[in-house]
LOVOMAR-137917 format. One record per atom (N, C-alpha, C, O, CB): y, z, x; residue in three letters. Coordinates in pm, whole numbers, padded with zeros to 5 digits, always signed. Each point is the difference from the previous one (the first is absolute). Glycine has a CB too. Example, Ala and Ser with C-alpha at 12.3 -4.5 7.8 and 13.67 -1.06 7.14 Angstrom:
! LOVOMAR-137917
-00569+00780+01319ALA +00119+00000-00089ALA +00120+00000+00090ALA -00002+00066+00104ALA -00115+00059-00293ALA +00222-00197+00154SER +00119+00006+00082SER +00109+00073-00077SER +00111+00017+00051SER -00174-00232+00067SER 
//
This chain:
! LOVOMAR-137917
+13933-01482+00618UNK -00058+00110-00074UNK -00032-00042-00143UNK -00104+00032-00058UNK +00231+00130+00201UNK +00000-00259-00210UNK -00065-00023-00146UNK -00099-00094+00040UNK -00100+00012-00071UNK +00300+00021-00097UNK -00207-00097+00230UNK -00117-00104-00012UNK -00064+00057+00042UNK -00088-00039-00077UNK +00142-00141+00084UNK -00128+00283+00081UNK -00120+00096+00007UNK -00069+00018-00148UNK -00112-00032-00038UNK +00234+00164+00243UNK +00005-00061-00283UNK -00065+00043-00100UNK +00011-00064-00129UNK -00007+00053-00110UNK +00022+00125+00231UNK +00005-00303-00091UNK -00021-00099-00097UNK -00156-00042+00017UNK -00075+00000-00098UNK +00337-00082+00102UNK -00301+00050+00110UNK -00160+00031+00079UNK -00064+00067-00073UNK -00072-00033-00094UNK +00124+00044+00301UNK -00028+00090-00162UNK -00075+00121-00017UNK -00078-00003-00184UNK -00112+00026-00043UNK +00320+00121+00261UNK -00062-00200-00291UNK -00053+00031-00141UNK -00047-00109-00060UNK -00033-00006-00119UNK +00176+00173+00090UNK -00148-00281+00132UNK -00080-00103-00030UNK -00127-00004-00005UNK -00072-00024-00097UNK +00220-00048+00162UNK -00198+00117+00132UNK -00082+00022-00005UNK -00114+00099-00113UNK -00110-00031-00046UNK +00251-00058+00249UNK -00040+00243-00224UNK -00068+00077-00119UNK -00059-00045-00134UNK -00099+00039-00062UNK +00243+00087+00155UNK -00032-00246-00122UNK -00041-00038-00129UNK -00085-00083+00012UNK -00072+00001-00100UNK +00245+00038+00008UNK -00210-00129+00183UNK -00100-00114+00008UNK -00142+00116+00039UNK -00105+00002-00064UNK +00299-00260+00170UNK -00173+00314-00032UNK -00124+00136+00028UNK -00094+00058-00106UNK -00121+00021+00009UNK +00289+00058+00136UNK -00066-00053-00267UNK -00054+00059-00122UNK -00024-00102-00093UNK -00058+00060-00091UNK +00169+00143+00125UNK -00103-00313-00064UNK -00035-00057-00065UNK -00141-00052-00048UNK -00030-00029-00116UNK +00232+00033+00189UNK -00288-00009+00043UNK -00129+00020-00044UNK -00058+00137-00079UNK -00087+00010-00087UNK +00077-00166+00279UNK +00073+00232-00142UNK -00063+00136-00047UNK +00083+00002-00180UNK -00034+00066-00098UNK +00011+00096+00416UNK +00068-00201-00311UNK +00099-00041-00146UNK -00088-00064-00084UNK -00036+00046-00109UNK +00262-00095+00213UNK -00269-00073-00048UNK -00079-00130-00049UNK -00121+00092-00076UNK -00019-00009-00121UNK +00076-00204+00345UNK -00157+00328-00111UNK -00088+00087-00063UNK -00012+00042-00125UNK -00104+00015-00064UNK +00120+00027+00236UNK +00064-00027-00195UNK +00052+00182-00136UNK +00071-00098-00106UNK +00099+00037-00063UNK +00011+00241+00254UNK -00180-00431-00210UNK +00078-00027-00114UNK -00071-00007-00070UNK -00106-00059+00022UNK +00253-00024+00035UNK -00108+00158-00205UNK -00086+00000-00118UNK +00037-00137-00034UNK +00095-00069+00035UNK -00105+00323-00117UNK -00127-00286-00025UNK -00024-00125-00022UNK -00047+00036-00187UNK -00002-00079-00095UNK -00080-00029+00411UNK +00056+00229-00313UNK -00069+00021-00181UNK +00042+00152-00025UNK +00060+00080+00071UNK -00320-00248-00069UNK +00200+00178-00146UNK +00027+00143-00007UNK -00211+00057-00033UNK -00097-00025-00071UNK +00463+00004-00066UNK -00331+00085+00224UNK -00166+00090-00023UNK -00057+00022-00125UNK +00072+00065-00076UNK -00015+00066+00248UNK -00185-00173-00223UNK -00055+00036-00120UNK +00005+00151-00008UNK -00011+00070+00101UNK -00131-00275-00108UNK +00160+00257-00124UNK +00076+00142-00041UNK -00114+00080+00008UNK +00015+00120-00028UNK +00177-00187-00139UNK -00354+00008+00214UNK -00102+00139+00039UNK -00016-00073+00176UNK -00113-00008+00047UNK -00081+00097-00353UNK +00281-00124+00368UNK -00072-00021+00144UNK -00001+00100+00034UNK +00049+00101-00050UNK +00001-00280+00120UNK -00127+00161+00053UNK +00017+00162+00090UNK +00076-00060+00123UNK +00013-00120+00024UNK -00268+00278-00085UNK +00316-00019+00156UNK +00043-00027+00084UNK -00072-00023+00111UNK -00090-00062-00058UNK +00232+00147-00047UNK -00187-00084+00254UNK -00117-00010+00067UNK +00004+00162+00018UNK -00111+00053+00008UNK +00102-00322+00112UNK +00123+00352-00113UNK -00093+00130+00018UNK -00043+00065-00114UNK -00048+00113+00014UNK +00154-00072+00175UNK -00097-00099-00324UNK -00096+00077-00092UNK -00110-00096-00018UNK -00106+00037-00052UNK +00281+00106-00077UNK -00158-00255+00165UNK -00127-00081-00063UNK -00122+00038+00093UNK -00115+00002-00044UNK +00262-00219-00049UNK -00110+00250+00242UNK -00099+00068+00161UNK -00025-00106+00061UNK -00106-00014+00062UNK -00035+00205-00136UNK +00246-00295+00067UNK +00005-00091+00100UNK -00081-00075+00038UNK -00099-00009-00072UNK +00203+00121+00115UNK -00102-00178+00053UNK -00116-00131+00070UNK -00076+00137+00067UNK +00041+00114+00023UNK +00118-00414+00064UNK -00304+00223-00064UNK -00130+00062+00078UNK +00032-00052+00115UNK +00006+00098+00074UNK -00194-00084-00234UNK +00212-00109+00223UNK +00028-00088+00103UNK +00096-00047+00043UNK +00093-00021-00078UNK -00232-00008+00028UNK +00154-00008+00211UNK +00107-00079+00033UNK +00065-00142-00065UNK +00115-00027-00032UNK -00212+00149+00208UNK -00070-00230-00182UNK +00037-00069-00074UNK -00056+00028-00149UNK -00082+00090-00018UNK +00118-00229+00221UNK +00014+00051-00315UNK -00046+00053-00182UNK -00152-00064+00027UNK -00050-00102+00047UNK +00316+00062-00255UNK -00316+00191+00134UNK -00181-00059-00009UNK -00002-00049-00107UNK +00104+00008-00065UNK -00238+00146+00174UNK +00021-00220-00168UNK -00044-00056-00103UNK +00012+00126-00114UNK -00045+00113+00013UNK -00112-00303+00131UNK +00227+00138-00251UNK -00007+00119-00114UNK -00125+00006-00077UNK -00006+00088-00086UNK +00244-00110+00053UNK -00345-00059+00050UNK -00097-00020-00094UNK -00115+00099+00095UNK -00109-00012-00057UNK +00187-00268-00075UNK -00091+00352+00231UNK -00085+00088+00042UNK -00027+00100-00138UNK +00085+00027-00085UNK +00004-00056+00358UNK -00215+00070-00268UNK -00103+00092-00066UNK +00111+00106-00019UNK +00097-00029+00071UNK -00357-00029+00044UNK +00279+00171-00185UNK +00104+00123-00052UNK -00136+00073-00060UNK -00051-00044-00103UNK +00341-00076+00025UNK -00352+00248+00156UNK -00089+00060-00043UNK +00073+00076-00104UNK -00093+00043-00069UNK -00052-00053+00269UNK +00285+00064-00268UNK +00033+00063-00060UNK -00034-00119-00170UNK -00025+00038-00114UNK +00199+00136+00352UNK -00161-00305-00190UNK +00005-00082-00135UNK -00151-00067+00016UNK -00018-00094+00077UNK +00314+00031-00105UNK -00375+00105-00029UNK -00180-00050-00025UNK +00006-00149+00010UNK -00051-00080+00079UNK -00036+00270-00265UNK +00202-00207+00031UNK -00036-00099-00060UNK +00097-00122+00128UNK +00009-00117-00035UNK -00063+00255-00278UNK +00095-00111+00403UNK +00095-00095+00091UNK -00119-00024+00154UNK +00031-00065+00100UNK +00278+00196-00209UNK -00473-00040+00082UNK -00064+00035+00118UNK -00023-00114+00047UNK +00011-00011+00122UNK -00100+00204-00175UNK +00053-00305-00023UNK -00050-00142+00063UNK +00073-00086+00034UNK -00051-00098+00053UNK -00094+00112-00157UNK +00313-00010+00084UNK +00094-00091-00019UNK +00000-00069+00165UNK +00055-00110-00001UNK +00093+00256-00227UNK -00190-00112+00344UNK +00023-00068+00122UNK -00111-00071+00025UNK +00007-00078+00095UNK +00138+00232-00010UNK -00296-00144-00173UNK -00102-00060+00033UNK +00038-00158+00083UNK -00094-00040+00068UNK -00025+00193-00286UNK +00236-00238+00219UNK -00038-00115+00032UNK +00197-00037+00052UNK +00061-00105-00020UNK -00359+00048-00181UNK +00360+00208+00280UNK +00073-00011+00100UNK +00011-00110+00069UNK -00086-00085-00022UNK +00051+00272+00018UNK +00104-00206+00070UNK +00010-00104+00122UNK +00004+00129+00143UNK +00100+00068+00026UNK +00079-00320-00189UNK -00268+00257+00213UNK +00081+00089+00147UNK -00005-00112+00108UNK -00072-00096+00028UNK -00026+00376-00061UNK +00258-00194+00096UNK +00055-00109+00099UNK -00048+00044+00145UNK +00023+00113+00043UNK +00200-00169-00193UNK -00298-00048+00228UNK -00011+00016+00151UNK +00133+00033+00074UNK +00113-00043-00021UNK -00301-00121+00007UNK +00143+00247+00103UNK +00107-00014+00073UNK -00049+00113+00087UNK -00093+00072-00036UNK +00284-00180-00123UNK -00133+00123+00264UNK -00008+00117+00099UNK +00047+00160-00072UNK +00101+00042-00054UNK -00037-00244+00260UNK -00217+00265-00167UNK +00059+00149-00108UNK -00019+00082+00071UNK -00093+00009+00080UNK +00041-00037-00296UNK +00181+00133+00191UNK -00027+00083+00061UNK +00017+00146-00082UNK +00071+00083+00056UNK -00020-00254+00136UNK -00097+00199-00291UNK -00051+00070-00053UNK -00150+00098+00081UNK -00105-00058+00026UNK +00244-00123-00214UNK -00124+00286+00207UNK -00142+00082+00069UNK -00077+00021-00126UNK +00039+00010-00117UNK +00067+00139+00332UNK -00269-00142-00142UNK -00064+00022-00125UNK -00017+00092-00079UNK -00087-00023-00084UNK +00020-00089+00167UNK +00134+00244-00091UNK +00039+00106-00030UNK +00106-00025-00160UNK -00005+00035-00118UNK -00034+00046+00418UNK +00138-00170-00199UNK +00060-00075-00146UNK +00010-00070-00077UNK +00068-00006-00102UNK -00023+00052+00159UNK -00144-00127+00004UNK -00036-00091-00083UNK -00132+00085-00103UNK -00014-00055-00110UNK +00101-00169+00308UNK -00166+00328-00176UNK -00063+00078-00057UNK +00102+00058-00125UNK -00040-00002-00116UNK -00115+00038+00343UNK +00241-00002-00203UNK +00091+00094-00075UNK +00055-00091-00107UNK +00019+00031-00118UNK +00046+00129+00320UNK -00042-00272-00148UNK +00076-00153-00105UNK -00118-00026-00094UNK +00027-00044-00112UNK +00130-00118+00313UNK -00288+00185-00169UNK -00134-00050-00120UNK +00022+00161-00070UNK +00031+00012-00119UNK -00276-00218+00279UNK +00234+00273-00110UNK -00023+00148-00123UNK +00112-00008-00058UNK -00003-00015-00122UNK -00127+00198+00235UNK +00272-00176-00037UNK +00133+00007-00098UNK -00045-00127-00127UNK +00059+00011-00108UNK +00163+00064+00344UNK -00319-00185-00221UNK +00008-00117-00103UNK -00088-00001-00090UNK -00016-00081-00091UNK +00096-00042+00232UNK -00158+00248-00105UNK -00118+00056-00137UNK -00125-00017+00116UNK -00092+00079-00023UNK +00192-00201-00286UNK -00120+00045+00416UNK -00146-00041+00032UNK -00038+00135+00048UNK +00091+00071+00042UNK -00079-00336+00026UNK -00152+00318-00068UNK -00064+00116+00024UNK -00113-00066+00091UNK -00032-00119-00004UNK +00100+00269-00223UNK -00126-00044+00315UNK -00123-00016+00069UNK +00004-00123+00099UNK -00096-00074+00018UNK -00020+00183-00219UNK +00264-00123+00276UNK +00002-00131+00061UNK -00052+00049+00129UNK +00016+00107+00058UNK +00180-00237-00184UNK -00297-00033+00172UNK -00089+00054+00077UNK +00013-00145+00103UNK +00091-00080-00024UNK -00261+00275-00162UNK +00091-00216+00277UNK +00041-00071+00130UNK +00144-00095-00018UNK -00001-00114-00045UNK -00276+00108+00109UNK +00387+00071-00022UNK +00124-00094+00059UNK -00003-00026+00071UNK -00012+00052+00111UNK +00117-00013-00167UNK -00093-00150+00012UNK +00028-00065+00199UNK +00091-00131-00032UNK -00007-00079-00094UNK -00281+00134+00244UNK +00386-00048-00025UNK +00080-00139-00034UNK -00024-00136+00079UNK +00009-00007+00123UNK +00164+00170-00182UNK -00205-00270-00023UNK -00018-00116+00057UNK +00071-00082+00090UNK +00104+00045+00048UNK -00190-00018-00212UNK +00050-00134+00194UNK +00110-00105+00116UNK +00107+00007-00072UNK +00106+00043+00045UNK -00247-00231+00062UNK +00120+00135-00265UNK +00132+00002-00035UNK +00106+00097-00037UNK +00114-00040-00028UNK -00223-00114-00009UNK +00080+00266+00037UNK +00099+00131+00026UNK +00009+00028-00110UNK +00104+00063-00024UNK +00027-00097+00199UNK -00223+00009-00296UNK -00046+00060-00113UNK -00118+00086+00046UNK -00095-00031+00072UNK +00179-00157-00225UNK -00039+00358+00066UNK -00100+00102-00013UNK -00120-00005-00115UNK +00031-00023-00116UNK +00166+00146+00212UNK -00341-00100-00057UNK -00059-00009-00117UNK -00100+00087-00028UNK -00065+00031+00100UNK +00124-00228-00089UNK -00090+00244-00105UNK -00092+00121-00018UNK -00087-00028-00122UNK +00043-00092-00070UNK +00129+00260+00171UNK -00227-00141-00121UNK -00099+00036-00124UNK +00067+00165-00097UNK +00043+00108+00040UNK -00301-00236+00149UNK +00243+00085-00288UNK +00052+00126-00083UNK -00035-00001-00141UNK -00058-00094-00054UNK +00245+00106+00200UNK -00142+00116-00216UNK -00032-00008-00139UNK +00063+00018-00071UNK +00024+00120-00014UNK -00159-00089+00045UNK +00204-00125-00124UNK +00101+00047-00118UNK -00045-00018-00152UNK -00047-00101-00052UNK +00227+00036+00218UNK -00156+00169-00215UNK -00060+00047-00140UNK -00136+00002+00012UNK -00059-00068-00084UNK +00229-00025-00049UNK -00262+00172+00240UNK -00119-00014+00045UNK -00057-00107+00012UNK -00114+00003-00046UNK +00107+00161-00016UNK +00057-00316+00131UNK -00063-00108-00045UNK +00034+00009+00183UNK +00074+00082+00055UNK -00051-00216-00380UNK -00114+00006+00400UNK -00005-00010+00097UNK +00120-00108+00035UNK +00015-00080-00092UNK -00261+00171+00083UNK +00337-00112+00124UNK +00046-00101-00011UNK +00031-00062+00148UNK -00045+00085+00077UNK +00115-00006-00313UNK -00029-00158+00294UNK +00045-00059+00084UNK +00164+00044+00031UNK +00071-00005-00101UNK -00267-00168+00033UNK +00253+00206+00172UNK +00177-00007+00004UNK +00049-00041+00080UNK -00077-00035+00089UNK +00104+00175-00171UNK +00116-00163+00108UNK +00051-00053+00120UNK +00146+00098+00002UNK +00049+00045-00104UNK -00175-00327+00096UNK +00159+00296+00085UNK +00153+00011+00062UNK +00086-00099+00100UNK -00043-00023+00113UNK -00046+00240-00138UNK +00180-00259-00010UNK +00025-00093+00084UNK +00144+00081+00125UNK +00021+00121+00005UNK -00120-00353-00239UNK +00157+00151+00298UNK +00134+00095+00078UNK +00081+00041-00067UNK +00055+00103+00040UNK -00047-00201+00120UNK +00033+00043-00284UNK +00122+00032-00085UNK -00057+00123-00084UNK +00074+00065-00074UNK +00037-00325+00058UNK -00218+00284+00028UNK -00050+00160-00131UNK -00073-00075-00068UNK -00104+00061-00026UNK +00308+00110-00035UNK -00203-00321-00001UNK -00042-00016-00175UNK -00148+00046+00028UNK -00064+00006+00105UNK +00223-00244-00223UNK -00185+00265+00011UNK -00171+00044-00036UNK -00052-00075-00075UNK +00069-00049-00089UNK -00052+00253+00095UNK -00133-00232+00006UNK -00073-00148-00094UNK -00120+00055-00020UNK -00052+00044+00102UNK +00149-00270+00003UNK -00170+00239-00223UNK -00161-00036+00029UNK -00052-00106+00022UNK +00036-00064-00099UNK -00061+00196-00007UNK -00044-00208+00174UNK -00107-00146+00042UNK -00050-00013-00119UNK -00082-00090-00022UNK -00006+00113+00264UNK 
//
């Protein structure tokens, strides 16, 4: 019986130890971070590119002109991928369609100027 539960709390402690390993602070947080539920978190499963267009900031509208978007198999519908160019300022986006390489691309207009875009699987938004 004691050696059962000599086991037992072996096993427990070797069990939790990864989950231990997780939750170790390593710094102390700059004194304006946000937390992820006030900052509104990731858009995506995986982190998109932070340099996408922010129709709320003008002066940030061009900052993805020369993105990298990544191939890969997407599965984004074109509905949302529609919704990912307006949420990024682009207006009037017009033939999407996604290529071999599983980048979405449309024609659109930001700050009334004509432009080229892409979406890739991960969300990022680029203009061409």
């Amino acid at each position: 019986m004691k050696r059962s539960l000599t086991t037992l709390a072996l096993l427990t402690l070797l069990g939790s130890a990864p989950a231990l390993a997780q939750t170790t602070v390593t710094g102390t947080p700059a004194p304006d971070a946000k937390s992820s539920a006030t900052s509104g978190g990731q858009e995506a499963v995986t982190r998109p590119n932070t340099d996408k267009p922010d129709a709320t900031k003008p002066d940030a509208a061009h900052a993805a002109k020369h993105a990298k978007l990544e191939e890969g198999a997407n599965s984004f519908t074109e509905a949302q991928t529609h919704h990912r160019l307006t949420e990024a300022g682009y207006k009037d986006v017009k033939g999407l369609t996604k290529d071999a390489k599983g980048i979405w691309r449309a024609d659109a207009l930001l700050d009334g100027k004509p432009v080229k875009v892409g979406v890739d699987f991960k969300g990022n938004v680029a203009a061409q």
